[in-house]
C-alpha positions as CSV (number, residue, x, y, z in Angstrom):
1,X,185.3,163.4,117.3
2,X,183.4,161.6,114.8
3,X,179.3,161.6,114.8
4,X,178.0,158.1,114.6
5,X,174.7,156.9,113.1
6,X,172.5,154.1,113.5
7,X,171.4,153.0,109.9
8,X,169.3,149.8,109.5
9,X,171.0,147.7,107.6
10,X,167.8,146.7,105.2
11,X,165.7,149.9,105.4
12,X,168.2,153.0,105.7
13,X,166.6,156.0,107.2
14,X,166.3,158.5,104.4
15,X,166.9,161.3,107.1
16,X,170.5,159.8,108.0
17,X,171.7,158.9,104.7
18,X,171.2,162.6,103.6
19,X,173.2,163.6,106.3
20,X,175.0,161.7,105.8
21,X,176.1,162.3,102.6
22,X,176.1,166.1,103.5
23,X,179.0,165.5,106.0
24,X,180.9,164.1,102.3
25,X,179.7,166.8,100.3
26,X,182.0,168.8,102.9
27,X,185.0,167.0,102.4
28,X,184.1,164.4,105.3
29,X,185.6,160.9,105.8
30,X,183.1,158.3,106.3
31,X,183.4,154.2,107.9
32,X,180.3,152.3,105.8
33,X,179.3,148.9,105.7
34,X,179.5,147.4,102.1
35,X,178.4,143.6,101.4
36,X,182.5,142.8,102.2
37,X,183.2,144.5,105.4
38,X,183.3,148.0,106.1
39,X,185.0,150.6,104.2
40,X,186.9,154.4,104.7
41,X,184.9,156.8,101.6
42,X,185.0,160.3,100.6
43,X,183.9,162.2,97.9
44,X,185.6,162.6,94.4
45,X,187.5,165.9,93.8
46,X,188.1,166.2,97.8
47,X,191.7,165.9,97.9
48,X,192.1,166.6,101.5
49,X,189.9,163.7,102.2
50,X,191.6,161.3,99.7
51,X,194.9,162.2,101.6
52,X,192.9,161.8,105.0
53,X,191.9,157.7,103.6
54,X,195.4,157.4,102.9
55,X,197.0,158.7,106.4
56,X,194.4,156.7,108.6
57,X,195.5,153.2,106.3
58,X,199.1,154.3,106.2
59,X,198.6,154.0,102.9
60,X,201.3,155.3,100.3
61,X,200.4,157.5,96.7
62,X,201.3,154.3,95.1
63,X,198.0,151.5,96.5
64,X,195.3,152.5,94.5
65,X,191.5,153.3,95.9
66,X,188.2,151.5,94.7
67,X,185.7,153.7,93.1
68,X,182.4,152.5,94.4
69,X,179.8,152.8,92.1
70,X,175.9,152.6,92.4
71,X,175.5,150.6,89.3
72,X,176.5,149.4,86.3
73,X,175.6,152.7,83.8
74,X,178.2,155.4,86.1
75,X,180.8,152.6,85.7
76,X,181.2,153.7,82.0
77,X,181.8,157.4,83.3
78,X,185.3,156.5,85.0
79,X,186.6,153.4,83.3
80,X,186.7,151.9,79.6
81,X,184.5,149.2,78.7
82,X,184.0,147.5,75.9
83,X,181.1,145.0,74.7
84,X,182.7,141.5,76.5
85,X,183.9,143.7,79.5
86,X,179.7,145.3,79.7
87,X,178.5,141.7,79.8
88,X,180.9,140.4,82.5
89,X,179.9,143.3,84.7
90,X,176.5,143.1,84.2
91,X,176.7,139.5,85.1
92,X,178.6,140.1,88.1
93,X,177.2,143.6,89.6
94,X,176.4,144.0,92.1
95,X,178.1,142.0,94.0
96,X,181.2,141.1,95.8
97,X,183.5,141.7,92.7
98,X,186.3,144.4,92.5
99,X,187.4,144.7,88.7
100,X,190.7,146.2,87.5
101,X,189.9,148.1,84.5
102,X,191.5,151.1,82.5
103,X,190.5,154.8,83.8
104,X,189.3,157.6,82.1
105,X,190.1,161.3,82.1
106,X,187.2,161.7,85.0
107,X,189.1,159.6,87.8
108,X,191.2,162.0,90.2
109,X,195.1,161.4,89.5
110,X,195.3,160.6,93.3
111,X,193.1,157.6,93.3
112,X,195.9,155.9,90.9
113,X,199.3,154.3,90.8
114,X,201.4,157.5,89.8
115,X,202.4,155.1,86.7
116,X,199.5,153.3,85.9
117,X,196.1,154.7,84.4
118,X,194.0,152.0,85.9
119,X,191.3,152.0,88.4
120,X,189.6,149.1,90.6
121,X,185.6,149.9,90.2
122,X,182.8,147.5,92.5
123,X,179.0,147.9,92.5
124,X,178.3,146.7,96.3
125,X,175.0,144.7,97.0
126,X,174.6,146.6,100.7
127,X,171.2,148.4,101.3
128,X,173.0,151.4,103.4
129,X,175.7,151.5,100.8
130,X,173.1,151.9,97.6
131,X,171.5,154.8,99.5
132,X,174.4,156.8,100.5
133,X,175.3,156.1,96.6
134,X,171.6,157.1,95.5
135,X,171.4,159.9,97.4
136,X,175.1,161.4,96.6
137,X,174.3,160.9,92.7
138,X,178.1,159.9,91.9
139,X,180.8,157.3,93.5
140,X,182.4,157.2,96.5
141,X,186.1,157.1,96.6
142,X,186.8,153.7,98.7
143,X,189.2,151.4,100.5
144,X,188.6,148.3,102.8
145,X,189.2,149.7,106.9
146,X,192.1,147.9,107.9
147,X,194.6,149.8,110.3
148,X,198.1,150.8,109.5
149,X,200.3,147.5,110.4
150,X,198.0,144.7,110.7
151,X,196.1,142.5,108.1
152,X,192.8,141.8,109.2
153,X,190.0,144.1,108.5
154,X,187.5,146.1,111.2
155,X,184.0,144.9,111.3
156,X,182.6,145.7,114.0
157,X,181.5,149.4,114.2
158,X,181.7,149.9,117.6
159,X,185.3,148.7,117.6
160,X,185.6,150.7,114.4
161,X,184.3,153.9,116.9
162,X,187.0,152.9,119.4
163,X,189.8,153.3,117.7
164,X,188.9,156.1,114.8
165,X,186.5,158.4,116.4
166,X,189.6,161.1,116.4
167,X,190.4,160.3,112.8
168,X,186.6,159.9,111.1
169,X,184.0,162.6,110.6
170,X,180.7,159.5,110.9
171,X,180.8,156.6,111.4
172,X,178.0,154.6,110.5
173,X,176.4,151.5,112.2
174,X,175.0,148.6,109.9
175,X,175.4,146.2,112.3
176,X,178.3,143.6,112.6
177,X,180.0,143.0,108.9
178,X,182.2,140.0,108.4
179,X,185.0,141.2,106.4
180,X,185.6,139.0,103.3
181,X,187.9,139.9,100.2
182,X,186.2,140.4,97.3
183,X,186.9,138.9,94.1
184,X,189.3,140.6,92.0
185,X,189.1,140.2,88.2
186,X,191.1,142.4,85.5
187,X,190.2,143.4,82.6
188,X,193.1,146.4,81.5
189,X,193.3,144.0,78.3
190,X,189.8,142.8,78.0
191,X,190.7,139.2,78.3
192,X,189.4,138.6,81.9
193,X,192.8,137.7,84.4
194,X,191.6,136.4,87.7
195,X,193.7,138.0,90.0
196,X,191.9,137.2,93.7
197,X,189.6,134.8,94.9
198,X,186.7,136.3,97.1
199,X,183.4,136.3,97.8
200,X,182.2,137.1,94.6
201,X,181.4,133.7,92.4
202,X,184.4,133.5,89.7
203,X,183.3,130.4,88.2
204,X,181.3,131.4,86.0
205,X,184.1,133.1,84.5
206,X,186.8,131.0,84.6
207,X,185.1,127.8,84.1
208,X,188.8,126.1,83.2
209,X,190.7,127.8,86.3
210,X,191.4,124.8,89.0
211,X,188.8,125.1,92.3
C-alpha cells in the first residue's frame, strides 16, 4: 500500500519532499502534480521502476517516457541542443511544453523507442514538482497517469489513491489538477515541427500555422 502526502501546492514542506524523494532514491514509484495534470515518476537508472511506469499504464517498450527536468541548464545533459533549439527552450521553459529532441548517451535505453534515439524533455512550472526536482539534483523519469484502456487522465489524488494505492509507493496530494495536454514541439531536425496543441502558447513559434 502506497504512503500518501499532503504537499501544499505553493509552499511544499521541505520535510516531505525529502522523503519524498528518498522513497525514489529507493527505486520507488511516485503520482506528482505537474502544471498539466498529474504524473507516474521514478528515478533514472531504476529499471525496475521504469518497467513498474510501464505495467501500471499498460504501456509497451515501444511509447516513450518524458524526462522532466528542473530547468533549462540539465536539459543539455540528456538531449542535443543547438543555438536556435537553446533560444526556443529558454523562451518556452518552464512551462506546459513537451519537446521532442535527439538523446544523448546519458538517457536509459528503456525510456526510448527501441529504434529511435529521441527523447521528449519538459521543464514543469509546478511548485511541488521544482522541489522534488531540486531536492533530487537530476530528472525524473515521467509519463502523464492515465489507466491502461481509457483516454482521459487522473486528477484528482484521492481518486488517484483509489485505484493505485496497490500499485504506487506515494502518492502525493497537490490538490485537484486539471489535466491538460501539453504542447508538443519537435526539434530532432532543429527546424521546430509542431506536432500537438496544448497548454503551452505555440504561437509564438509558429506565427504562420492556422489558429
Amino acid at each position: 500500500m502506497s504512503q500518501f502526502f499532503q504537499i501544499h501546492p505553493d509552499n511544499p514542506q521541505l520535510r516531505l519532499v525529502r522523503q519524498a524523494v528518498a522513497i525514489m532514491r529507493d527505486g520507488g514509484v511516485i503520482a506528482y502534480p505537474t502544471d498539466s495534470g498529474y504524473a507516474l515518476g521514478c528515478m533514472l537508472g531504476r529499471k525496475r521502476a521504469i518497467e513498474r511506469i510501464r505495467r501500471i499504464r499498460g504501456l509497451d517498450s515501444k511509447h516513450p517516457l518524458t524526462l522532466v527536468c528542473g530547468d533549462l541548464s540539465s536539459v543539455g545533459v540528456y538531449a542535443k541542443v543547438d543555438n536556435t533549439d537553446y533560444r526556443m527552450l529558454k523562451a518556452a521553459m518552464p512551462g506546459a511544453f513537451t519537446f521532442i529532441l535527439n538523446a544523448t548517451t546519458e538517457v536509459p535505453r528503456q525510456m526510448m523507442h527501441p529504434k529511435r534515439r529521441t527523447i521528449g524533455i519538459r521543464v514543469p512550472d509546478n511548485a511541488i514538482s521544482q522541489a522534488l526536482l531540486l531536492e533530487l539534483g537530476e530528472p525524473i523519469i515521467s509519463t502523464t497517469m492515465i489507466p491502461p484502456n481509457e483516454n482521459d487522465a487522473l486528477f484528482d489524488p484521492i481518486e488517484i489513491r483509489e485505484r493505485w494505492e496497490h500499485e504506487l509507493d506515494l502518492i502525493i496530494d497537490g490538490g485537484s489538477v486539471p489535466p491538460e495536454e501539453t504542447t508538443m514541439i519537435d526539434l530532432t531536425s532543429h527546424v521546430p515541427e509542431l506536432i500537438r496543441r496544448g497548454a503551452g502558447d505555440w504561437t509564438p513559434f509558429f506565427a504562420d500555422e492556422p489558429a
